[in-house]
C-alpha positions as CSV (number, residue, x, y, z in Angstrom):
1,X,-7.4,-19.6,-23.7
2,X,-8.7,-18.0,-20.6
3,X,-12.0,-18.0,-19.2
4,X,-13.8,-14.9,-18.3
5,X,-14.8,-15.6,-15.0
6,X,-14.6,-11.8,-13.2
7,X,-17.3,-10.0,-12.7
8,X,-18.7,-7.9,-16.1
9,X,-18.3,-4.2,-13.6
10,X,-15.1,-6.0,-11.8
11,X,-12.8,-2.3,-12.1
12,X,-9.7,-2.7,-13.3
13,X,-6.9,0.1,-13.7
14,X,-3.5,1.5,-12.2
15,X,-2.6,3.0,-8.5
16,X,-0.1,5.6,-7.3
17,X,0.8,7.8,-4.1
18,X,0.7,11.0,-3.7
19,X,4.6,11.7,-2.6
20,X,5.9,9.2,-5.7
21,X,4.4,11.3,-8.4
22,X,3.3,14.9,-7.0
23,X,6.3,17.1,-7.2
24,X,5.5,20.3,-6.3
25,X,6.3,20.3,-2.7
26,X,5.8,24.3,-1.9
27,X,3.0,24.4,-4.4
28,X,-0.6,25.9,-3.5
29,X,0.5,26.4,-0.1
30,X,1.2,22.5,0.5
31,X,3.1,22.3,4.0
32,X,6.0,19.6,4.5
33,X,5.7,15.9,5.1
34,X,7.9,13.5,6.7
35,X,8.7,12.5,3.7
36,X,10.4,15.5,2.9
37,X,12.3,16.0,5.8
38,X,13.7,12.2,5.6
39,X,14.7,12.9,2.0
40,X,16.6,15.6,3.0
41,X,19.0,13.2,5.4
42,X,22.3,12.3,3.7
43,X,22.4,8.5,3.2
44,X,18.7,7.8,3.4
45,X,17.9,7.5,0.2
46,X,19.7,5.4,-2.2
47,X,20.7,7.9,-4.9
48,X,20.7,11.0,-2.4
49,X,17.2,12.0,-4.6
50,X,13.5,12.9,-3.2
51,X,9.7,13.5,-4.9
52,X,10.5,17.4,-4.9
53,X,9.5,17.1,-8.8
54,X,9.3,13.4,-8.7
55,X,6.3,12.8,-12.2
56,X,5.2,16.2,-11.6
57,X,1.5,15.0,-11.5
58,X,0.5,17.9,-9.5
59,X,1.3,20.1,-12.7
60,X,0.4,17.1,-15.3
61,X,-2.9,15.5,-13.9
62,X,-4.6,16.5,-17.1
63,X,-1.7,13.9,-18.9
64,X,-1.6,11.3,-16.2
65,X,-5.7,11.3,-17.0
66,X,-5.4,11.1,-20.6
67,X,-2.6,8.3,-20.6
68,X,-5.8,6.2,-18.5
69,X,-8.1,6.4,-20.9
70,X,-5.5,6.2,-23.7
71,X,-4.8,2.8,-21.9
72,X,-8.4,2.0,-21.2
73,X,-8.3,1.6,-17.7
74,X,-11.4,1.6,-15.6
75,X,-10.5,2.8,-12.1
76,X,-7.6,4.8,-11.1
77,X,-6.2,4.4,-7.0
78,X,-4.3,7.5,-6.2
79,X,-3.6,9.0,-2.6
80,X,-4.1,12.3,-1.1
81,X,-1.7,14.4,0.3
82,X,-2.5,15.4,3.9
83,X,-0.5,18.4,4.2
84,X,-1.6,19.6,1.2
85,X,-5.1,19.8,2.6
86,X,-4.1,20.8,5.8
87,X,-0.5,22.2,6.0
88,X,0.0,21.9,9.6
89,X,-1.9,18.6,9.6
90,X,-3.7,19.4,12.7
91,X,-7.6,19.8,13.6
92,X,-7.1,23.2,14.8
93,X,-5.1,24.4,11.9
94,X,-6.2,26.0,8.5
95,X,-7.2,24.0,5.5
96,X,-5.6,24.3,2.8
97,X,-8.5,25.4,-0.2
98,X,-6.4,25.9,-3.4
99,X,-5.2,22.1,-2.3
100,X,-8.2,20.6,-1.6
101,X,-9.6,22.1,-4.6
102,X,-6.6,20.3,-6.5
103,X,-7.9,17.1,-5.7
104,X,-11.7,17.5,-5.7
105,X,-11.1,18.5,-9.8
106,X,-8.9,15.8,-9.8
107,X,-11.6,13.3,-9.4
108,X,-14.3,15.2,-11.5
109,X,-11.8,15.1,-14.4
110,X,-11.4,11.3,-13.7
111,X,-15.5,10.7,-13.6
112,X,-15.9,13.0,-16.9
113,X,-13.6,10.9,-18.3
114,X,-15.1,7.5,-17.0
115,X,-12.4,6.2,-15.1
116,X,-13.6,5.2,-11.1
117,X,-11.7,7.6,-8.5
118,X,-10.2,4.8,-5.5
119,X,-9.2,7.6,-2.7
120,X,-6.4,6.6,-0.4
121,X,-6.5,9.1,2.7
122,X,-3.0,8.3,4.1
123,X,-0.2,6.3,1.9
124,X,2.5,7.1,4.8
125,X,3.6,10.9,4.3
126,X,2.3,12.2,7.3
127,X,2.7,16.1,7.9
128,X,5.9,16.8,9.4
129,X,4.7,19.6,11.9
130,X,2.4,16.9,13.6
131,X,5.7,14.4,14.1
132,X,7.6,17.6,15.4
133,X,5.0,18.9,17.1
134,X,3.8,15.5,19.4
135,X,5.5,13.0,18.1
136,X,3.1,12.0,15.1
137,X,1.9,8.3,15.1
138,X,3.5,7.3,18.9
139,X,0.5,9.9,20.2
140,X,-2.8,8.1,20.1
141,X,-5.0,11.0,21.4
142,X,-4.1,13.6,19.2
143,X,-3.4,11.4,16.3
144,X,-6.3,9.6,15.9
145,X,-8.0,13.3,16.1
146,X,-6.3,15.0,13.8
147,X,-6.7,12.2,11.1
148,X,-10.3,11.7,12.1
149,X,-10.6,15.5,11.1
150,X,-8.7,15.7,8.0
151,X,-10.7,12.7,6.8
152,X,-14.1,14.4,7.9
153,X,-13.0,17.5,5.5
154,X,-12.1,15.6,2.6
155,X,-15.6,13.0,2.7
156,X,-17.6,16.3,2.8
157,X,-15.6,17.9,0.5
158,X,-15.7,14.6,-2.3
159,X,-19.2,13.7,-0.9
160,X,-20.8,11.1,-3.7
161,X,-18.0,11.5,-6.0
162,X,-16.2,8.9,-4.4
163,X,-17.5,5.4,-3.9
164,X,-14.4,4.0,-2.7
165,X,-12.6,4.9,0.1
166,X,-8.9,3.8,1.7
167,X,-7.8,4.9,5.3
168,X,-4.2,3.9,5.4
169,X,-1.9,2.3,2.9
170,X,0.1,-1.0,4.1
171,X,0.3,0.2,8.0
172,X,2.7,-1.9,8.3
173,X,5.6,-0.2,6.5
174,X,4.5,2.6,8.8
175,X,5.3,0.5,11.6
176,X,8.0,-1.7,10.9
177,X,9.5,0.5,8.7
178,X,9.4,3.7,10.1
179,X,9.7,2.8,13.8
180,X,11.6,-0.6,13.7
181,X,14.3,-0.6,11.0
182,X,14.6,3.3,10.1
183,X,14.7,3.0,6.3
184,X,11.3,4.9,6.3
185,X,10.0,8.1,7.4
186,X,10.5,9.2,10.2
187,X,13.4,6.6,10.4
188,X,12.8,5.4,13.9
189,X,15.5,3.0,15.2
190,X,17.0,1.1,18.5
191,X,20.4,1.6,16.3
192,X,21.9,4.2,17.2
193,X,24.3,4.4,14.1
194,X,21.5,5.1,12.0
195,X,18.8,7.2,14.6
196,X,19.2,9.1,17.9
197,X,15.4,8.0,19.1
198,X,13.5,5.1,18.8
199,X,12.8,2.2,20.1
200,X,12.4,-1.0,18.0
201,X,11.2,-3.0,20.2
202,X,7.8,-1.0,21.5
203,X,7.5,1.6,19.1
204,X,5.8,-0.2,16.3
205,X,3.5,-2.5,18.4
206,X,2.3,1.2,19.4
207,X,2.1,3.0,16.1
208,X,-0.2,0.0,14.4
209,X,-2.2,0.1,17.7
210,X,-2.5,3.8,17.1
211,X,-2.9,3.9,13.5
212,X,-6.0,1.2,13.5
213,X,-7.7,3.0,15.4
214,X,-7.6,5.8,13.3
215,X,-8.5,3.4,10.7
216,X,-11.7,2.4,12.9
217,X,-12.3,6.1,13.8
218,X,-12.5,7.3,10.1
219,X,-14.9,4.3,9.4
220,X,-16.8,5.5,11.9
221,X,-17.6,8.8,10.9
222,X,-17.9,7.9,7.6
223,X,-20.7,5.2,8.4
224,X,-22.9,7.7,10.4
225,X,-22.0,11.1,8.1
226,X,-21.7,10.3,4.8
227,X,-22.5,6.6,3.6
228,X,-26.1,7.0,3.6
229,X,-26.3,10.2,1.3
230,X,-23.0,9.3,-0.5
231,X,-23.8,5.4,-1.2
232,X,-19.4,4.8,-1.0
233,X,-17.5,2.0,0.6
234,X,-14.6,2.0,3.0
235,X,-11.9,-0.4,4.4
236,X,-7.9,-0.2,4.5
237,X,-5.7,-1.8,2.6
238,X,-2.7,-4.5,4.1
239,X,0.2,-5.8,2.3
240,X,1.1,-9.6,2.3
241,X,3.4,-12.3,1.0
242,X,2.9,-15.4,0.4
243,X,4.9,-18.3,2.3
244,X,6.5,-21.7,2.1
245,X,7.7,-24.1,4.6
246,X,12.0,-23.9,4.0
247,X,11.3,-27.8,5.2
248,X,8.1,-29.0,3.7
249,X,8.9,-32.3,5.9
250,X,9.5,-29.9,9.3
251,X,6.2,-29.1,11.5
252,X,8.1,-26.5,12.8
253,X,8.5,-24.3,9.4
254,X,5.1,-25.6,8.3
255,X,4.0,-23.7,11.6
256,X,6.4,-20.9,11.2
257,X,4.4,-20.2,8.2
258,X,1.4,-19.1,9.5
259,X,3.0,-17.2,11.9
260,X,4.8,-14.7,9.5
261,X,1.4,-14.4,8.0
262,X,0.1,-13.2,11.3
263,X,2.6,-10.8,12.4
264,X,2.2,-9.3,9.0
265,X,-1.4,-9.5,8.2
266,X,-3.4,-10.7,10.6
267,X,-1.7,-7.9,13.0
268,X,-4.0,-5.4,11.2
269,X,-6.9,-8.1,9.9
270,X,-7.5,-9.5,13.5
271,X,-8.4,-6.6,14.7
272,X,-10.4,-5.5,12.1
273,X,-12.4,-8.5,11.4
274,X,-12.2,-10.2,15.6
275,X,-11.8,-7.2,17.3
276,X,-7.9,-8.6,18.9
277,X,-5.2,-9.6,17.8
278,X,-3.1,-13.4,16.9
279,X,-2.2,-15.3,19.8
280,X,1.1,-15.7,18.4
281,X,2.0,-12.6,18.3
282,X,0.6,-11.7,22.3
283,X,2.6,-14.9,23.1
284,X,6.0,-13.4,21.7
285,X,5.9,-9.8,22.3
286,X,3.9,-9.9,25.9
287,X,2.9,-6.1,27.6
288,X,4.8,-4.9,24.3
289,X,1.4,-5.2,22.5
290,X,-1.3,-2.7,23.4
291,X,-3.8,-4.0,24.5
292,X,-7.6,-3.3,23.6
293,X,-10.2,-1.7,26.0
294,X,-13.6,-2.4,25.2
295,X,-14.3,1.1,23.3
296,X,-11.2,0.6,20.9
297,X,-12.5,-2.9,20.1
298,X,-16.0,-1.7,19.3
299,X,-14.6,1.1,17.3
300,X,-12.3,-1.0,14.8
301,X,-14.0,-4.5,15.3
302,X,-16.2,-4.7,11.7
303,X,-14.4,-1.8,10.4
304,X,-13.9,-3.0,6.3
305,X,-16.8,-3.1,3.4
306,X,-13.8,-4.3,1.6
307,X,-10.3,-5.7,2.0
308,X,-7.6,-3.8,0.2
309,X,-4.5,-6.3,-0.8
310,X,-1.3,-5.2,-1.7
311,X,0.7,-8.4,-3.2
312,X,3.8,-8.8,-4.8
313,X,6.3,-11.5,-4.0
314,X,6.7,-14.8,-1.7
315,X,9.3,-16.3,0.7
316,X,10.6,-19.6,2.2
317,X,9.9,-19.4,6.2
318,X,12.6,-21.5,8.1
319,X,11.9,-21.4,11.5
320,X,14.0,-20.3,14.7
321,X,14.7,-21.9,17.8
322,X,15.5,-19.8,21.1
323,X,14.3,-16.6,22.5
324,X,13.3,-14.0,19.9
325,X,15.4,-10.5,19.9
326,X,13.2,-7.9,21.0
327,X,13.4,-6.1,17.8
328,X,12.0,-9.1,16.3
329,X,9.3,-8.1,14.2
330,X,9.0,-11.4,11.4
331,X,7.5,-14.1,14.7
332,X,10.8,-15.4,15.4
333,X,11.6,-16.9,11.8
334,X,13.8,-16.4,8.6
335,X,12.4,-15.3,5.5
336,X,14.5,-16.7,2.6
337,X,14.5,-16.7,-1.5
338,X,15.6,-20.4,-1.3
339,X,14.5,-23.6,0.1
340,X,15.8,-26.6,1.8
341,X,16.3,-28.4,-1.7
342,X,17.7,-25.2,-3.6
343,X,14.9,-23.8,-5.4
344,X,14.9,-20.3,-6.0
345,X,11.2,-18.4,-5.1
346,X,10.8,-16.7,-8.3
347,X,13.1,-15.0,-11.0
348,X,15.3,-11.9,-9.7
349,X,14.0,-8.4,-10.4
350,X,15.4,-4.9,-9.5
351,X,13.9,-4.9,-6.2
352,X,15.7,-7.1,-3.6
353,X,12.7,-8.2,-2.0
354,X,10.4,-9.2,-4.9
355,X,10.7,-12.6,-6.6
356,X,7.8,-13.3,-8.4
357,X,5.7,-16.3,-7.7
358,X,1.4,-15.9,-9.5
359,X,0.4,-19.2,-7.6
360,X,1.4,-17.5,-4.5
361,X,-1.2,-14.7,-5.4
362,X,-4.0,-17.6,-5.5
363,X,-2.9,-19.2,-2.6
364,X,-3.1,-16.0,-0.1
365,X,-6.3,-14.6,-1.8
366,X,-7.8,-18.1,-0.7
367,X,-5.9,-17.7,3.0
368,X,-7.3,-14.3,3.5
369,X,-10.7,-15.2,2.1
370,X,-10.8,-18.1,4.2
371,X,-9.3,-16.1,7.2
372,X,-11.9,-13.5,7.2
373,X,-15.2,-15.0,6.1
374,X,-15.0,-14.2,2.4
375,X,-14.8,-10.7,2.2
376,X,-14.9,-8.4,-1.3
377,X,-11.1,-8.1,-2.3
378,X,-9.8,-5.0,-4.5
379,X,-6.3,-6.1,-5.1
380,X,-4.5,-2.5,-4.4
381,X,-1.6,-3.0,-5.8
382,X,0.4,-5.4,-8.0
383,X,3.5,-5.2,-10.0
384,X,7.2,-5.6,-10.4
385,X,10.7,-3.8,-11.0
386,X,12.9,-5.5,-13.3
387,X,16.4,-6.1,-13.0
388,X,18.8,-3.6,-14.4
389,X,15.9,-2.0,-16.3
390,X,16.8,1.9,-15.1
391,X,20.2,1.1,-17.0
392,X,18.9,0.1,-20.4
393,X,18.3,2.6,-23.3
394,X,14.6,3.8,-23.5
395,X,13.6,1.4,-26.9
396,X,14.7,-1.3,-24.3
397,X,12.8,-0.3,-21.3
398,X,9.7,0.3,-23.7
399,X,9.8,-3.5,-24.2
400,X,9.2,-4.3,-20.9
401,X,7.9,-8.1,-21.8
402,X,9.2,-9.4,-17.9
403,X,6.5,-7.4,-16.7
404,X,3.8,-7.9,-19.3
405,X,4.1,-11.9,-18.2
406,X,3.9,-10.7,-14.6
407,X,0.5,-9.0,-15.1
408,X,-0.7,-12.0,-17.6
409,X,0.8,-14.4,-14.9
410,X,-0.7,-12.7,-11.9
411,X,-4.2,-12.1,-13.2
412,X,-4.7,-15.6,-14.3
413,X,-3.3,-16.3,-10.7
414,X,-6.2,-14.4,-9.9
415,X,-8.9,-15.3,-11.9
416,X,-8.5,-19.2,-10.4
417,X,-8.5,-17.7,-7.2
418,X,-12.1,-16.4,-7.8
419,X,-13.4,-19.1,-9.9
420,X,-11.3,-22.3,-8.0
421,X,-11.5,-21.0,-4.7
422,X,-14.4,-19.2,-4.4
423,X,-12.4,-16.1,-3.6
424,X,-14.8,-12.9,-4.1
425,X,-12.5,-10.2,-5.9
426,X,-14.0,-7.1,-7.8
427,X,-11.2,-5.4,-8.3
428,X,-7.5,-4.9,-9.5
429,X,-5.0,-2.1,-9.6
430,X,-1.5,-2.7,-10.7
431,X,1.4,-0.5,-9.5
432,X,2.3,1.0,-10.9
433,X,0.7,3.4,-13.5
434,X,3.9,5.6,-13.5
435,X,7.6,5.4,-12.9
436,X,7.9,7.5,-9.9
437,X,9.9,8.0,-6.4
438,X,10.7,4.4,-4.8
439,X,11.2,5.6,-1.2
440,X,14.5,4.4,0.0
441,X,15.6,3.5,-3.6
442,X,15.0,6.9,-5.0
443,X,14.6,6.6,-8.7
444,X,17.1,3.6,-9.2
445,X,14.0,1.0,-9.3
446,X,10.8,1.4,-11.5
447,X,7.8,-0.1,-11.4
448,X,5.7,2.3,-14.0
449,X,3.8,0.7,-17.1
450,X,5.0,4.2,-18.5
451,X,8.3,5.0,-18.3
452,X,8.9,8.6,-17.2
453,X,11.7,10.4,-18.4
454,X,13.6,12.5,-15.2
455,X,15.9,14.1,-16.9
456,X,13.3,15.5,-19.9
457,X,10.7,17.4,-18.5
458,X,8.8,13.9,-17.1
459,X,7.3,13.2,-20.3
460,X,5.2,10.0,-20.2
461,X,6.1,6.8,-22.7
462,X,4.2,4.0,-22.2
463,X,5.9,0.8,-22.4
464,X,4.5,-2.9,-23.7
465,X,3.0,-3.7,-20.9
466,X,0.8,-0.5,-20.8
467,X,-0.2,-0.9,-24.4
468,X,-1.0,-4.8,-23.5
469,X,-2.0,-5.0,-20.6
470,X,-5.7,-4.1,-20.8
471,X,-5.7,-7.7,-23.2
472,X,-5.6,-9.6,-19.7
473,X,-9.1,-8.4,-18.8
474,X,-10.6,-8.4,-21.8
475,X,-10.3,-12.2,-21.7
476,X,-11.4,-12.7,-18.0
477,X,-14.0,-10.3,-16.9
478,X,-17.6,-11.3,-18.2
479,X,-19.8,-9.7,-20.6
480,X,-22.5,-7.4,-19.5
C-alpha cells in the first residue's frame, strides 16, 4: 500500500506542445514555423507526415478540456505557439490578436473548469521567417530580443491568470538536435548527405549559449513587470537521463557518468543556478564554448523559482579513451541499453531510445536536488511509447496496461524520492495527455493516455491508463 507523502495542493495532470496537437497551421492568421518547413522535406520525417491537422486541438480545445476534467486532472502544461501570436516572430512585426485571443480563452476555459494552466513559451517551433530572416537561434542579438518581446506580450496579455510559467522546453534538443545531428528543425548538420549548412561542432555550443540567455532575459522582465501584481512563478524546464557505470568496477565509467549528466543537464543547470558552466565540458570543447561576460552571468545566474524535469528513460555509460570527435556532443562516452554483465536497462518500447527504469527517476531527482541546493521540482514530462502499439486494433491499444505500470512505477519512484531523499517535488505532468505528432517519427509512435484516431476525424478514446491513472495520486498526495 502506498503512503501519501506529496503534498495535499502537489498539481498533478497531463502536458502537450503546441505543434503535436494544434493542426490548423494557416488558421487565424498563424504564420509558419520551422517545424513546418522541416515537415515539408522528403525523408525527414519517418512516415513522410507533419502536425498540419495533427489532434486538431486548435479546433477541439473545448474536448481536449473536457477529457481533463473527465480524467480528473489538476493542472494541464501546454505550449504556445509563437507564430501564432506573432506571425513573423519578430519585435517589430504585428501581433497576431485572433491568436493570442485563442490562447488567453484557452486558459480561462481551463481555470472555469479548475484545472491549473502551466504555460510553456517556446517547446522548439520557432517562426520560420526569423530562421530565414537572421538565422534564428545562431543570432544572439536579435534573438534574444525578439523572444524577450514575444514573451513581454503574452505575460501582459495572461497577466495573473497564469502562475506558472516555462521559457524553453528541453533546450537541448534545440541544440543537439537541431544544430548537431539534423533530425530536428531546422536540421542543422556537418553531414553534408543530410544538410547543406551547419556546423556540428560550434553551432550548438552557440544556440544553448543563445537560448539561455533568452531564458534569463524573459525571467528578467518578468521578475520586474509582472511577478509582483501577477503573484506567478518562472524557470525552464531540462530533460535528463539517468546513468549507470557499463563497468561498476571501472573508475573510468563511474566518472564517465557524471560527465554525460553534465553535458546534458548541467550544460543548462550550471548556468542557471552558478552562473558558468561544467568544467568538463570547457575542458573538452575549449574556445567552442561561449564564454560568459559578466552581464550574461548576472542576467541567467538565479534565473529558476522552479526546476522543470523532463524524464523518461536511463543508459549504461561506458567510457572512451582518445581524443573526442569534434561533433562530440555525449563528453566523449557511449551510451548503451546493456551493461558489462548483459543486463538490459529496462523493457523495450516503441521508442528506440526509451527503456524504462522508475529507480532511475528517484535517483536523478536526488542528483539534481543535491546538485542545485534543493530546488522545487515540477516533473514536466513523463511517459512512454509501447512497442508495436500503433499496429494493434483500437480494443487493444485501449488496454494500454505497459503504460499504466509505467505511471504506477514512476510515481512511486517519485514519491521515495520526496519522502527518502528529501527531494522537494510539487508537481507532475505525464506526457502525454494525447496521441499526437512525434517529431521525426511522425505518427508511427504514441505516447497519449487517449488514443486519437487520425484517420476518423481525431476523435478522443481514452485508454486504461487515462481512466487509471488519477488512482496513483489518490494514494500519495496528502489530505488537506
Amino acid at each position: 500500500m502506498s503512503t501519501a507523502v506529496l503534498p495535499a495542493d502537489f498539481l498533478w495532470g497531463f502536458a502537450t506542445a503546441s505543434y503535436q496537437i494544434e493542426g490548423a497551421p494557416d488558421q487565424d492568421g498563424r504564420g509558419p514555423s520551422i517545424w513546418d518547413t522541416f515537415c515539408k522535406i522528403p525523408g525527414k520525417i519517418a512516415d513522410g507526415s507533419s502536425g498540419d491537422v495533427a489532434c486538431d486541438s486548435y479546433n477541439k480545445s473545448a474536448d481536449d478540456i473536457a477529457l481533463l476534467k473527465k480524467i480528473g486532472a489538476k493542472a494541464y502544461r501546454f505550449s504556445l505557439s509563437w507564430s501564432r501570436v506573432i506571425p513573423l516572430g519578430g519585435r517589430e512585426d504585428p501581433v497576431n490578436e485572433k491568436g493570442l485571443a485563442f490562447y488567453v480563452k484557452f486558459v480561462d476555459d481551463l481555470l472555469a473548469a479548475g484545472i491549473t494552466p502551466l504555460v510553456t513559451l517556446f517547446h522548439w517551433d520557432l517562426p520560420d521567417n526569423l530562421d530565414k530572416r537572421y538565422g534564428g537561434l545562431l543570432d544572439k542579438k536579435e534573438f534574444v530580443a525578439d523572444y524577450t518581446n514575444y514573451a513581454r506580450i503574452v505575460f501582459k496579455a495572461m497577466g495573473p491568470k497564469v502562475k506558472h510559467w516555462i521559457t524553453f522546453n528541453e533546450p537541448w534538443c534545440s541544440s543537439i538536435l537541431g544544430y548537431s545531428t539534423g533530425l530536428f528543425a531546422p536540421g542543422h548538420t556537418s553531414d553534408r548527405s543530410k544538410s547543406k549548412v551547419g556546423d556540428s561542432s560550434r553551432e550548438p555550443w552557440i544556440v544553448g549559449h543563445n537560448l539561455l540567455l533568452a531564458h534569463g532575459s524573459a525571467v528578467k522582465v518578468y521578475r520586474e513587470e509582472f511577478k509582483s501584481k501577477d503573484g506567478g512563478e518562472i524557470g525552464i524546464t531540462l530533460n535528463g537521463d539517468w546513468v549507470y557505470p557499463w563497468d561498476a568496477e571501472d573508475p573510468k565509467d563511474v566518472e564517465a557518468c557524471e560527465r554525460k549528466l553534465e553535458f546534458s543537464i548541467s550544460w543548462f543547470a550550471d548556468p542557471v543556478y552558478f552562473g558558468h558552466y561544467p568544467a568538463s565540458m570547457v575542458s573538452q570543447l575549449g574556445d567552442r564554448l561561449p564564454t560568459w561576460t559578466e552581464e550574461e552571468t548576472a542576467l541567467v545566474k538565479g534565473s529558476n523559482d522552479f526546476y522543470g524535469m523532463n524524464h523518461y528513460t536511463a543508459n549504461y555509460i561506458k567510457h572512451r579513451a582518445g581524443t573526442p570527435e569534434p561533433e562530440d556532443y555525449l563528453g566523449n562516452l557511449e551510451s548503451l541499453y546493456e551493461n558489462k554483465k548483459g543486463e538490459i536497462i529496462g523493457p523495450d518500447t516503441q521508442s528506440f531510445w526509451l527503456k524504462p527504469n522508475p529507480l532511475g527517476f528517484r535517483k536523478l531527482m536526488k542528483w539534481i536536488s543535491d546538485r542545485y541546493g534543493k530546488p522545487k521540482i515540477y516533473v514536466t514530462e513523463n511517459g512512454t511509447s509501447l512497442k508495436g502499439e500503433n499496429d494493434l486494433p483500437m480494443e487493444k491499444i485501449l488496454e494500454d496496461d505497459f503504460r499504466l505500470k509505467y505511471y504506477q512505477d514512476y510515481t512511486q519512484a517519485m514519491a521515495d524520492a520526496v519522502s527518502k531523499d528529501g527531494v522537494d517535488c510539487r508537481g507532475y505532468m505525464a506526457w502525454s495527455l494525447l496521441d499526437n505528432f512525434e517529431w521525426a517519427e511522425g505518427y508511427e509512435t504514441r505516447f497519449g493516455v487517449t488514443y486519437v484516431d487520425y484517420t476518423g476525424g481525431q476523435k478522443r478514446y481514452p485508454k486504461k491508463s487515462a481512466k487509471e491513472i488519477h488512482k496513483c495520486f489518490d494514494a500519495l498526495i496528502k489530505k488537506a
